[in-house]
C-alpha positions as a Python dict, from the first residue, in 0.01 Angstrom:
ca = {
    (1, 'X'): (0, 0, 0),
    (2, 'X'): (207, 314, -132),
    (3, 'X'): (464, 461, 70),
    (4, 'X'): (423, 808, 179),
    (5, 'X'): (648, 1085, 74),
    (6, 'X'): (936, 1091, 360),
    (7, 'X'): (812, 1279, 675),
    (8, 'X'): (1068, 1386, 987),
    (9, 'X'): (911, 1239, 1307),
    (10, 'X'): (926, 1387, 1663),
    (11, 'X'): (916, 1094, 1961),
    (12, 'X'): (702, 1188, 2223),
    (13, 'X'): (747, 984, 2566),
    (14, 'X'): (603, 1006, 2895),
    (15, 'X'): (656, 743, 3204),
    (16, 'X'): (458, 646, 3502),
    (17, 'X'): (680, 504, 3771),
    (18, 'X'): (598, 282, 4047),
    (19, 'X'): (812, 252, 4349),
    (20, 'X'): (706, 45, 4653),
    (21, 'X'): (759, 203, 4963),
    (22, 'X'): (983, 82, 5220),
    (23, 'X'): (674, 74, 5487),
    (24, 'X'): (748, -221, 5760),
    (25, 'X'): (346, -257, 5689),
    (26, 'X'): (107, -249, 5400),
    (27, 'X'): (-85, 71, 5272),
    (28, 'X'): (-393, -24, 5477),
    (29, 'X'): (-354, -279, 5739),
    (30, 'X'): (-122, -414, 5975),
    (31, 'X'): (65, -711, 5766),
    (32, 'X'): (411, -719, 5699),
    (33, 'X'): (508, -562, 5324),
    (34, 'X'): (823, -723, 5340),
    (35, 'X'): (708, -1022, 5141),
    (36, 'X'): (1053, -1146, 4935),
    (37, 'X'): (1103, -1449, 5084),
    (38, 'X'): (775, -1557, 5193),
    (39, 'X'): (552, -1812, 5125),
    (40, 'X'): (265, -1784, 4893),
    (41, 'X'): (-76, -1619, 5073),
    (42, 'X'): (127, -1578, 5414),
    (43, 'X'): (155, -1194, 5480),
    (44, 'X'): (-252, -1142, 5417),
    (45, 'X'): (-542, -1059, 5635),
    (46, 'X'): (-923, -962, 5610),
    (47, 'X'): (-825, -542, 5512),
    (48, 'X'): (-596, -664, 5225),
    (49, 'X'): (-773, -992, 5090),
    (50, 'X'): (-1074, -799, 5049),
    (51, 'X'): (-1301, -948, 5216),
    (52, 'X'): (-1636, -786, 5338),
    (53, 'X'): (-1732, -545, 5598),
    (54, 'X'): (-1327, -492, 5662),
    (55, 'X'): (-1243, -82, 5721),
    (56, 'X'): (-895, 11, 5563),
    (57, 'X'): (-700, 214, 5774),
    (58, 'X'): (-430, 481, 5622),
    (59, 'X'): (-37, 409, 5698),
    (60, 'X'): (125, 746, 5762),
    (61, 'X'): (474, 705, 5713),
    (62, 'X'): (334, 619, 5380),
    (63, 'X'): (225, 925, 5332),
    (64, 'X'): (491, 1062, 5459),
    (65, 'X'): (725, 934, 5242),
    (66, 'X'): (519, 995, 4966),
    (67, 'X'): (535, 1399, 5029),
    (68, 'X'): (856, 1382, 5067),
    (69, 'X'): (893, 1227, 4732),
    (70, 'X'): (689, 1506, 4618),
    (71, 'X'): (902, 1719, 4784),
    (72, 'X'): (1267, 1647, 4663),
    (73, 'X'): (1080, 1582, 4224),
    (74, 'X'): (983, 2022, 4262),
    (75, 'X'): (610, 1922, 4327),
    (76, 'X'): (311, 2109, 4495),
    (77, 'X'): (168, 1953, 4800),
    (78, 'X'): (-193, 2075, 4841),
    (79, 'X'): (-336, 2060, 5187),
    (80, 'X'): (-641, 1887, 5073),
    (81, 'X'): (-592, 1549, 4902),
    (82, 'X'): (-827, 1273, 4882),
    (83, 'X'): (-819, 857, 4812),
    (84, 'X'): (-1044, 691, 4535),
    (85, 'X'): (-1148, 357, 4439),
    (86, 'X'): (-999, 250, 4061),
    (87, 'X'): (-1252, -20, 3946),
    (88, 'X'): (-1108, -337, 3741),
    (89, 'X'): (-1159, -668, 3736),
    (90, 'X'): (-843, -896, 3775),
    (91, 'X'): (-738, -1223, 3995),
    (92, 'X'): (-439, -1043, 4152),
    (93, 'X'): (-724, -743, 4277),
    (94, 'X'): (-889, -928, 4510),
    (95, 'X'): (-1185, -618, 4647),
    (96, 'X'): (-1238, -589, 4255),
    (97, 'X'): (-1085, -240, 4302),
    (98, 'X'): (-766, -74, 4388),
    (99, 'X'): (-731, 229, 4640),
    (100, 'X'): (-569, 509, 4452),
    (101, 'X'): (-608, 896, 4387),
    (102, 'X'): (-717, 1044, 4122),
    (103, 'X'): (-851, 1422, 4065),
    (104, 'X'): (-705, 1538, 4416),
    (105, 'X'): (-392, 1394, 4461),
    (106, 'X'): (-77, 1458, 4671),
    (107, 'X'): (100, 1647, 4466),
    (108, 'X'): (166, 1807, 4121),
    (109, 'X'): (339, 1977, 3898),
    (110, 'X'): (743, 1913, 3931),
    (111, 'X'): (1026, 1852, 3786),
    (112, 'X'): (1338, 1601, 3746),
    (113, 'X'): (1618, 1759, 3598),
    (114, 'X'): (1840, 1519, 3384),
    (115, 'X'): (2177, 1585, 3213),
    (116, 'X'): (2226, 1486, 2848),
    (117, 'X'): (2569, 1556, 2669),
    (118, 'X'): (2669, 1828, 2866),
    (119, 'X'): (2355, 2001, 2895),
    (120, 'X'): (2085, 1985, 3171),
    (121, 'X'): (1671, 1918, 3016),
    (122, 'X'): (1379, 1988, 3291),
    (123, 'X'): (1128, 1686, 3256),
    (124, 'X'): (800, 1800, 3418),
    (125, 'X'): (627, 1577, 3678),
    (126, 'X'): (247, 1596, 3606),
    (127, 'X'): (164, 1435, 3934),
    (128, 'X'): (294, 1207, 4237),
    (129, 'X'): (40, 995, 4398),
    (130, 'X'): (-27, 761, 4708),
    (131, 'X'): (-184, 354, 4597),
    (132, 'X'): (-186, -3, 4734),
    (133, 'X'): (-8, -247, 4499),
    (134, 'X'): (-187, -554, 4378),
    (135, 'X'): (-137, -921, 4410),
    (136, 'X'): (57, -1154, 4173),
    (137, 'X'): (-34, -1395, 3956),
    (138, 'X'): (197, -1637, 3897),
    (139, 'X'): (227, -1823, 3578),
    (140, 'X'): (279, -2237, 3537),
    (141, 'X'): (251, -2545, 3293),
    (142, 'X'): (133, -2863, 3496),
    (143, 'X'): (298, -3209, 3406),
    (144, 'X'): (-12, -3225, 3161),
    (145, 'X'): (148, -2942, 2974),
    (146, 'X'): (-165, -2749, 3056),
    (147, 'X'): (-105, -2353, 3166),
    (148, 'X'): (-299, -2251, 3476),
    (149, 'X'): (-284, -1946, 3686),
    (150, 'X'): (-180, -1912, 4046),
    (151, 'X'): (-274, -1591, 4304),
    (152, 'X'): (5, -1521, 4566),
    (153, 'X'): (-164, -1206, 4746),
    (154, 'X'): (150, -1119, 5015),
    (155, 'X'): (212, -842, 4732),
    (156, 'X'): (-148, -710, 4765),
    (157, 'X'): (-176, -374, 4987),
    (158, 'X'): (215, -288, 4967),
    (159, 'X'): (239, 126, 4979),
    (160, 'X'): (286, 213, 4599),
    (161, 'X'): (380, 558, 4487),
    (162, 'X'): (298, 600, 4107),
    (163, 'X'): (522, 923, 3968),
    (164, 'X'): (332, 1042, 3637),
    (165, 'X'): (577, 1276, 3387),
    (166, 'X'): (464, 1539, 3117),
    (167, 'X'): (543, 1413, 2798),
    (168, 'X'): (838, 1582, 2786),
    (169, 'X'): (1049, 1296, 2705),
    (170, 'X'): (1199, 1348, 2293),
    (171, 'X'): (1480, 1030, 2331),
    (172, 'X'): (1438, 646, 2446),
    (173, 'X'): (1791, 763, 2601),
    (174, 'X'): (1640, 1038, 2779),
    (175, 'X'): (1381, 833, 2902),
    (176, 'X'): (1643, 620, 3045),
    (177, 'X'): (1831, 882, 3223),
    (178, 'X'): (1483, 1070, 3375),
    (179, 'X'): (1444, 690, 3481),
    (180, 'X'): (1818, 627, 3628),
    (181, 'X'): (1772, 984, 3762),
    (182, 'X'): (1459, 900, 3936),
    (183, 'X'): (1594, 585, 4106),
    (184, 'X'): (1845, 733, 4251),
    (185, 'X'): (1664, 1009, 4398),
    (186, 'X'): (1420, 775, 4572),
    (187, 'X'): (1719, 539, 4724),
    (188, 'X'): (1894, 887, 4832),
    (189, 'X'): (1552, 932, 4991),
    (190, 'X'): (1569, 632, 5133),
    (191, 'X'): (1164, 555, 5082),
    (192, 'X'): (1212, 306, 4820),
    (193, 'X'): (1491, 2, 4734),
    (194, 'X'): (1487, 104, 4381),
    (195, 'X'): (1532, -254, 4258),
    (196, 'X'): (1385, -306, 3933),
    (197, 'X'): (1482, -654, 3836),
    (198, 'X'): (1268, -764, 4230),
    (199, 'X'): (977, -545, 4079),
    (200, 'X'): (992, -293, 4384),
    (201, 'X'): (1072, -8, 4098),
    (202, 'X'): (853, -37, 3753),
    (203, 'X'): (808, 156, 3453),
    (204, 'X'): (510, 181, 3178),
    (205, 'X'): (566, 407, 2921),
    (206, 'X'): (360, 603, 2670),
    (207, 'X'): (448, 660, 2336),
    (208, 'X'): (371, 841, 2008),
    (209, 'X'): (506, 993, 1717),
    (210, 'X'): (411, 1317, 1546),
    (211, 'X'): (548, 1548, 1243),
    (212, 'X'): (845, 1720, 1280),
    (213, 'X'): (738, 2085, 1407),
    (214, 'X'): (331, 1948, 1477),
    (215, 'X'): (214, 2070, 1824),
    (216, 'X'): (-60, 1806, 1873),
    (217, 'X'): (1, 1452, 1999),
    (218, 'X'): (11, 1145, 1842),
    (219, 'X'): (-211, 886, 1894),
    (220, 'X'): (-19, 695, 2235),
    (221, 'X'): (47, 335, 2316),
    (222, 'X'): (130, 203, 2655),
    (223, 'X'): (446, -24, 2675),
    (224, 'X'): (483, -264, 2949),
    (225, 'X'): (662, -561, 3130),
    (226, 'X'): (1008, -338, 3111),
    (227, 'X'): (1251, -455, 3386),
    (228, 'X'): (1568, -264, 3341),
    (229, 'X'): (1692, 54, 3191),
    (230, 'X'): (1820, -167, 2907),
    (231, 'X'): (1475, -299, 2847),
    (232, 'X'): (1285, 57, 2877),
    (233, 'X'): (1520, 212, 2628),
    (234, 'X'): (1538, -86, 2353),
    (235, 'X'): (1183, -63, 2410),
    (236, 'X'): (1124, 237, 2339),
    (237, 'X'): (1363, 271, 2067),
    (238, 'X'): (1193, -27, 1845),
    (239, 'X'): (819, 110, 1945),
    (240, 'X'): (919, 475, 1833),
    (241, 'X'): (1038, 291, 1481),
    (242, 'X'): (781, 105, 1437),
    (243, 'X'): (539, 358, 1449),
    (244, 'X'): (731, 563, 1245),
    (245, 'X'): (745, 261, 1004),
    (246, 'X'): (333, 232, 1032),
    (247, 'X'): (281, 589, 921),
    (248, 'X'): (517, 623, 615),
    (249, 'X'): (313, 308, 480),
    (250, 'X'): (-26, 511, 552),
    (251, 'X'): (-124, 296, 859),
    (252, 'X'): (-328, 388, 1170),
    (253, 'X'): (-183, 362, 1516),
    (254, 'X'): (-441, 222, 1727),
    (255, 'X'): (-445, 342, 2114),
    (256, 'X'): (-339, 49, 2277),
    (257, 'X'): (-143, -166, 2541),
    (258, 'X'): (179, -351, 2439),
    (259, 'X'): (401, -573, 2608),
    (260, 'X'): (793, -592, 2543),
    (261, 'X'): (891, -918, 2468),
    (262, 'X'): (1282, -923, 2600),
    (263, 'X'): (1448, -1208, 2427),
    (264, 'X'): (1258, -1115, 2076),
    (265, 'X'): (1367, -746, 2121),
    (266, 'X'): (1018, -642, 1968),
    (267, 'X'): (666, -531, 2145),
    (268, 'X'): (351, -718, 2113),
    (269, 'X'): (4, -595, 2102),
    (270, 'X'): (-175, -709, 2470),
    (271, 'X'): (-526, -479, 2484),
    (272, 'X'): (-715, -207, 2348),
    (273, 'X'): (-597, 122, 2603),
    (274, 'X'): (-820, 182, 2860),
    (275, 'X'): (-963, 518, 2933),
    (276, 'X'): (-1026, 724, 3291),
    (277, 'X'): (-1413, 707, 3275),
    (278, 'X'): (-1347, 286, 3205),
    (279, 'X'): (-1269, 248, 3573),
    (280, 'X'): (-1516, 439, 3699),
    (281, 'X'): (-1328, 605, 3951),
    (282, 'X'): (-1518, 769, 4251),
    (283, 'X'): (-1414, 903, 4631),
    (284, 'X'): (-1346, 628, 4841),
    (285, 'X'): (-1598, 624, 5085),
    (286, 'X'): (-1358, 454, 5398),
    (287, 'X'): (-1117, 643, 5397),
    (288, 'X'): (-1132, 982, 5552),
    (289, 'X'): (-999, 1282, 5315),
    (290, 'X'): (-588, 1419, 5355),
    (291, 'X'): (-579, 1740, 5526),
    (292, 'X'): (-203, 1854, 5518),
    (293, 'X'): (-103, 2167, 5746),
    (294, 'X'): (236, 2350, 5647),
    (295, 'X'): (355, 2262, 5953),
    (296, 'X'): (320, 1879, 5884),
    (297, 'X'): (477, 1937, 5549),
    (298, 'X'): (778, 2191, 5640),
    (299, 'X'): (863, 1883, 5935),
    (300, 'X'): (860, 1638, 5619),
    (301, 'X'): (1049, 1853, 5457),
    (302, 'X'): (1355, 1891, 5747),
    (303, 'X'): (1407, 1510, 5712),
    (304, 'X'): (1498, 1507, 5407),
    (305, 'X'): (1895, 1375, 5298),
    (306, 'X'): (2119, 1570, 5116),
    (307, 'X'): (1986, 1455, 4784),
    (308, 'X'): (2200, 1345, 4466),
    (309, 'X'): (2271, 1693, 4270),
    (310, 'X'): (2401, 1889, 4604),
    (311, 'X'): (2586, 1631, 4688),
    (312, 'X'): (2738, 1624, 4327),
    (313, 'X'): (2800, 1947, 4361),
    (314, 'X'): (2939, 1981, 4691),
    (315, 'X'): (3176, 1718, 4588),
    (316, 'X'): (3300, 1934, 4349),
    (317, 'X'): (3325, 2191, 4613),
    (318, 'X'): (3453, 2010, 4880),
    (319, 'X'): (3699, 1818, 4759),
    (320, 'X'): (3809, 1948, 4410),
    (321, 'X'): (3682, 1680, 4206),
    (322, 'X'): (3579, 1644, 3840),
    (323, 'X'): (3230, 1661, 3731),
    (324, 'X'): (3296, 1310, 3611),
    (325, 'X'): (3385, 1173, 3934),
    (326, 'X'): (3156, 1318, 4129),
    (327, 'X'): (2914, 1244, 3891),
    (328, 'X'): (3036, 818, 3917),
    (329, 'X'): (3071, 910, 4299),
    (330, 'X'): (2712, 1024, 4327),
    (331, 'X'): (2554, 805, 4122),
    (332, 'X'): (2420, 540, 4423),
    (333, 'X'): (2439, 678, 4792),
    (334, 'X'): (2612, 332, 4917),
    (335, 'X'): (2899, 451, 4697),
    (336, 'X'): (2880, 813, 4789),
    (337, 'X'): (2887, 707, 5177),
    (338, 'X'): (3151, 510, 5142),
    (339, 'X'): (3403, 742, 4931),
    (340, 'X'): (3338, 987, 5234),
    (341, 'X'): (3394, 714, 5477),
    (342, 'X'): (3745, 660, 5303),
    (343, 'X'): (3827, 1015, 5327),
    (344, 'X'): (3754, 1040, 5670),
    (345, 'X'): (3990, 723, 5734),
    (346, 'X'): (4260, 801, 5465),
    (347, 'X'): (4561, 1036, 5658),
    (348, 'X'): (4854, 1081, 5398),
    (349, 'X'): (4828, 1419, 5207),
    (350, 'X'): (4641, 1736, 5201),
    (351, 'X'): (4279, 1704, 5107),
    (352, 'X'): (4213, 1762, 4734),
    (353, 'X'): (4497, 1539, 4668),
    (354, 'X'): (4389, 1230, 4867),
    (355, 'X'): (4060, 1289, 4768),
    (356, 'X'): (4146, 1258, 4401),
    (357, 'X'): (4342, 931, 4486),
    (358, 'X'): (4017, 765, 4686),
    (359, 'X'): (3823, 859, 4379),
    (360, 'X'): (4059, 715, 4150),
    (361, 'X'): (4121, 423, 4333),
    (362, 'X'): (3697, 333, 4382),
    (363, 'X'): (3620, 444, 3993),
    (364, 'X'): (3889, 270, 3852),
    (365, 'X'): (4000, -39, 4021),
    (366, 'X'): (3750, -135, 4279),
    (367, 'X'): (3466, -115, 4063),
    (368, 'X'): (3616, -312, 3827),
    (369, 'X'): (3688, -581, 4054),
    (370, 'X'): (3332, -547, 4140),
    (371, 'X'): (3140, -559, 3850),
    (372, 'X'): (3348, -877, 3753),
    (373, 'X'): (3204, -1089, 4085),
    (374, 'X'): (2862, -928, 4052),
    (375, 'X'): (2883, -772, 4364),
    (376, 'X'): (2758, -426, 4532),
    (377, 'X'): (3006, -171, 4743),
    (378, 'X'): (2788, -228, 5015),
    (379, 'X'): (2867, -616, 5040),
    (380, 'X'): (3194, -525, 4933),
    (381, 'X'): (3542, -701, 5141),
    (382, 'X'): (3743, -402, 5049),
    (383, 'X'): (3616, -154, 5361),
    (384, 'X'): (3625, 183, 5348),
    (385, 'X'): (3940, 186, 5630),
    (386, 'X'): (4094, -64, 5420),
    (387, 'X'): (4085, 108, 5099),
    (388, 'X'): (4214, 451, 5326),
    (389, 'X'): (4520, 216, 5429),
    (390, 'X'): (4587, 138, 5056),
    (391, 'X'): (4606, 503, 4950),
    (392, 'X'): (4810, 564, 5286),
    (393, 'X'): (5063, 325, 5189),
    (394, 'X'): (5124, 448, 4824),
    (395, 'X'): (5166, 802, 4962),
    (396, 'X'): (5445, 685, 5243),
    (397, 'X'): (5598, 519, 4930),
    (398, 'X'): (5585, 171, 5058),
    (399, 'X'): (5421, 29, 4790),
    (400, 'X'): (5389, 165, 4435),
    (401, 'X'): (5115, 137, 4184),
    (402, 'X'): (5136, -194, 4044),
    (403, 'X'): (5195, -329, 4363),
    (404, 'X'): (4889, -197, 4514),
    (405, 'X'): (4661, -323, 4206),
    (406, 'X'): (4815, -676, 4361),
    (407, 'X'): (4737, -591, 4689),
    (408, 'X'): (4352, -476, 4649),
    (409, 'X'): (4288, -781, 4436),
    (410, 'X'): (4400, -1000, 4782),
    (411, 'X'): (4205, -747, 5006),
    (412, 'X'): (3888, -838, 4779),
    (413, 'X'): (3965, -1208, 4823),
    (414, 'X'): (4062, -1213, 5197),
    (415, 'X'): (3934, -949, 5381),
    (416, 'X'): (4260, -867, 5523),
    (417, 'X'): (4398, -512, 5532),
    (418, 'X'): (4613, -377, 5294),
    (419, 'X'): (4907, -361, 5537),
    (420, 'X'): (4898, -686, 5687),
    (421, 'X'): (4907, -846, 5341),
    (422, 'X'): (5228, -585, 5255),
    (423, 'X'): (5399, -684, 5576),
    (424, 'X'): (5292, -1057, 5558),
    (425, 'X'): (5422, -1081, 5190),
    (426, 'X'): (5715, -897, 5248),
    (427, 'X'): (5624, -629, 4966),
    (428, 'X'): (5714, -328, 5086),
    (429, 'X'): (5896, -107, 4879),
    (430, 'X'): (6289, -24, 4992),
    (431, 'X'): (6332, 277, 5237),
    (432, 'X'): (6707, 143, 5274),
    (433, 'X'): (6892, 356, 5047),
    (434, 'X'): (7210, 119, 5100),
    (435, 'X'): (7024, -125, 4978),
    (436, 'X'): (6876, 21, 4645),
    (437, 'X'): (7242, 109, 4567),
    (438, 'X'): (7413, -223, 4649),
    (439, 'X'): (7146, -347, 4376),
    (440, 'X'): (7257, -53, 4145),
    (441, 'X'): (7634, -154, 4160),
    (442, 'X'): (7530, -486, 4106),
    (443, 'X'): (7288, -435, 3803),
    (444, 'X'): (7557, -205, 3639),
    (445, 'X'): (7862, -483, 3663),
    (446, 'X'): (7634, -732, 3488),
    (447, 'X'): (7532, -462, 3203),
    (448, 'X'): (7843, -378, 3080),
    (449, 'X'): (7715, -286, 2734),
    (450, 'X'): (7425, -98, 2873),
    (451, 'X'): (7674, 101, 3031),
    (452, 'X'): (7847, 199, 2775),
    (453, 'X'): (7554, 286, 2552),
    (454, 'X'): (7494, 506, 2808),
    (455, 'X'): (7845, 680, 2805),
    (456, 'X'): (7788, 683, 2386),
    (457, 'X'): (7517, 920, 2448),
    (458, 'X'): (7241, 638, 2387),
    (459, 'X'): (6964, 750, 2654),
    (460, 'X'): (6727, 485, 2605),
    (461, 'X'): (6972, 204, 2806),
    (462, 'X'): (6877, 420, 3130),
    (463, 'X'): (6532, 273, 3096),
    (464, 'X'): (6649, -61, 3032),
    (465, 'X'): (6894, -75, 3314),
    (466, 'X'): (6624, 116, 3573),
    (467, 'X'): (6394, -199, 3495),
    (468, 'X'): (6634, -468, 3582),
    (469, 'X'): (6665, -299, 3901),
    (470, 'X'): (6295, -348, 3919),
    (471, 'X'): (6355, -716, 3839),
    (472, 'X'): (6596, -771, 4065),
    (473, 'X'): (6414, -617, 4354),
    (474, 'X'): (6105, -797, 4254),
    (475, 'X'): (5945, -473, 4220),
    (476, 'X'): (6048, -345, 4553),
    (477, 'X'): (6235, -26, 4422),
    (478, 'X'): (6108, 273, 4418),
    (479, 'X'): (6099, 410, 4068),
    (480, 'X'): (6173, 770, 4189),
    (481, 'X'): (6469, 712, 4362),
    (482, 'X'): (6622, 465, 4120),
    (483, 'X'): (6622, 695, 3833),
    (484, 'X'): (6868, 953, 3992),
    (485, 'X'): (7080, 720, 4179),
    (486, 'X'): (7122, 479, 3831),
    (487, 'X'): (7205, 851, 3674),
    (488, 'X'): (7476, 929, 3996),
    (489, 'X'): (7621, 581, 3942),
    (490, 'X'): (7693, 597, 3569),
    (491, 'X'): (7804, 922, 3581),
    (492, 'X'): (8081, 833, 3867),
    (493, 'X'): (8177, 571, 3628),
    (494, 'X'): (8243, 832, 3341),
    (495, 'X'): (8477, 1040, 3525),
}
């Protein structure tokens, strides 16, 4: 087949997003949706196995949290919404049908605003909506080496908010920061956990190509079984090329659903794309219709947490940071709430500064040290007083800054605070200025030649004679007050 003549492509990308809801109880009955560490079929009953006669019944804080999702992605909230019945045919649907919304949802047209190099991009939000989730199927290979099928329904019923963008989306990167943005606005919220790798956060994502400068869309495929950002923007990124690749070689892109195949870094063709009118959606007839009053909505709307961008911004504000650190700050509310817990416990300074020096400390160091044990601020052994006493002790100069690198490292690994390992250690730099100069005199009769280097006008011996008074204080001198007391010393000498 000829290759066409070469053609600039535009990537066009829109995501549907499904958080569960942190509901103590499924969408529409009374069992537990906290089903992690359960047993196979042991959080189920009549409502959510689908069995007959059974009358669903609507979970309000559900809904609740579902407006307020609306609420903090820009959306509309009508005060008439309604619930419908998807229809498909599955082993992890157990009615046969799913309870969802479709022409009359909860909410429409919003927005997530995401910033790319510098510069802030509106994605639109075609639609937030209220669903149960759906059973699992889970996947095994007998002793026979034969595959078979297993249906753990615990899952089945758990409060699912599905968050539908415009295809807005021009950048497998921008797709992963709408979907990094969007995570951390619903754990801010507190409504959902956020956890994609546990499935409690999942993406789809359609994509197409077009011409350079064409105003129609491309014909869209549907990429699935994406379970980090990693995986939705590698996924992306080879879906958008091969497509492009199809085109220049005259092919068709067929509407379809593909699956992303992790370890092979490529996505695989699953099933023809389904269309609206295939499920045959109509009204639910159980469940009565929403009616929303303003007053219902405006209380929804006064519960509502400072959410990610003010508080970006009020760090700034506040406490003089960069954009960059407030940005890192912001980033998960666990690490926001503890930064501000560590300012609130840190004493030493005027504000800006020892806000800088908490900032510094948690972006640099501490996150370090966490990333390398796998482990989240919120589990982590350095507390928020404890990393307050750290900064506290640097600015009463009683340790310096290699010191305290030392000393957090033992406060991960013990649990201890910073000053009981300084005093237990004996670490603390010298306040005895008898002391530091007794070491002086002492490092200046064994350095005879360094001294007179000095008095030859070399100036680089002061910096070899200032560190073996750091060597043989074992690092208790302070740096500060070496310098001009070495400088007082040799110049005595030269007189």
């Amino acid at each position: 087949m000829a290759t066409l003549p070469a053609v600039d492509y535009e990537v066009v990308i829109g995501l549907e997003v499904h958080a569960q809801l942190l509901t103590a109880s499924k969408m529409f009955c009374r069992c537990s949706a906290s089903y992690a560490d359960a047993a196979p079929n042991t959080h189920n009953c009549p409502i959510c196995m689908g069995m007959p006669g059974v009358l669903p019944v609507i979970n309000e804080q559900a809904v609740e949290y579902t407006v307020m999702t609306a609420l903090a992605l820009n959306c509309s909230i009508p005060s008439f919404s309604k619930f419908d019945r998807k229809n498909y045919f599955y082993p992890d649907l157990p009615k046969g049908y799913q309870i969802s919304q479709y022409d009359i949802p909860l909410s429409r047209n919003g927005y997530l605003t995401i910033r790319l190099k510098d510069e802030e991009k509106r994605i639109g939000i075609h639609r937030v909506h209220l669903e149960e989730d759906t059973g699992r199927l889970l996947h095994r290979t007998g002793p026979d080496r034969v595959s078979f099928s297993l249906v753990d329904l615990n899952r089945a019923g758990v409060p699912l908010i599905e968050i539908v963008s415009e295809p807005d989306i021009r950048s497998p990167e921008e797709a992963r920061l709408y979907l990094q943005k969007l995570r951390t606005t619903l754990v801010y919220l507190g409504v959902s956990s956020g956890r994609m790798e546990e499935g409690s956060l999942r993406c789809d994502a359609n994509v197409s190509v077009r011409p350079a400068g064409e105003t129609r869309l491309g014909i869209k495929t549907e990429i699935k079984n994406m379970n980090s950002f990693r995986s939705v923007q590698r996924a992306l990124e080879y879906e958008a090329a091969r497509q492009i690749a199809l085109l220049r070689e005259g092919g068709i892109i067929p509407q379809e659903t593909r699956g992303w195949v992790e370890n092979r870094g490529v996505t695989v063709s699953q099933r023809s794309k389904e269309h609206a009118h295939d499920y045959r959606y109509f009204p639910e007839p159980d469940l009565p219709p929403l009616v929303l009053s303003q007053e219902w909505i405006a209380g929804v709307r006064d519960k509502m947490p400072e959410l990610p961008d003010a508080r970006r911004q009020r760090f700034m504000d506040q406490y003089g940071l960069t954009a960059y650190d407030a940005e890192v700050l912001t980033a998960e509310r666990t690490l926001a709430n503890y930064f501000e817990q560590a300012i609130g416990q840190a004493h030493e300074g005027a504000l800006p500064a020892r806000a800088k020096a908490v900032a510094n400390w948690i972006t640099g160091d501490l996150l370090r040290i966490l990333n390398a044990a796998g482990r989240e601020i919120d589990v982590c052994p350095v507390t928020p007083i404890g990393l307050a006493g750290l900064v506290d002790l640097i600015a009463q100069g009683r340790i310096g800054g290699n010191q305290a690198k030392d000393v957090l490292e033992k406060v991960f690994a013990t649990g201890q605070q910073p000053a009981e390992i300084v005093e237990k250690e004996g670490i603390a730099q010298m306040s005895d200025q008898n002391e530091l100069e007794q070491i002086i005199e002492e490092v200046l009769a064994a350095s005879p030649k360094a001294v007179e280097d000095f008095h030859r006008g070399k100036e680089s011996s002061i910096t070899w004679l200032i560190g073996q008074v750091m060597k043989r204080s074992a690092g208790r001198a302070r740096p500060k007050l070496v310098r001009p007391l070495l400088l007082e010393k040799l110049q005595a000498k030269s007189s």
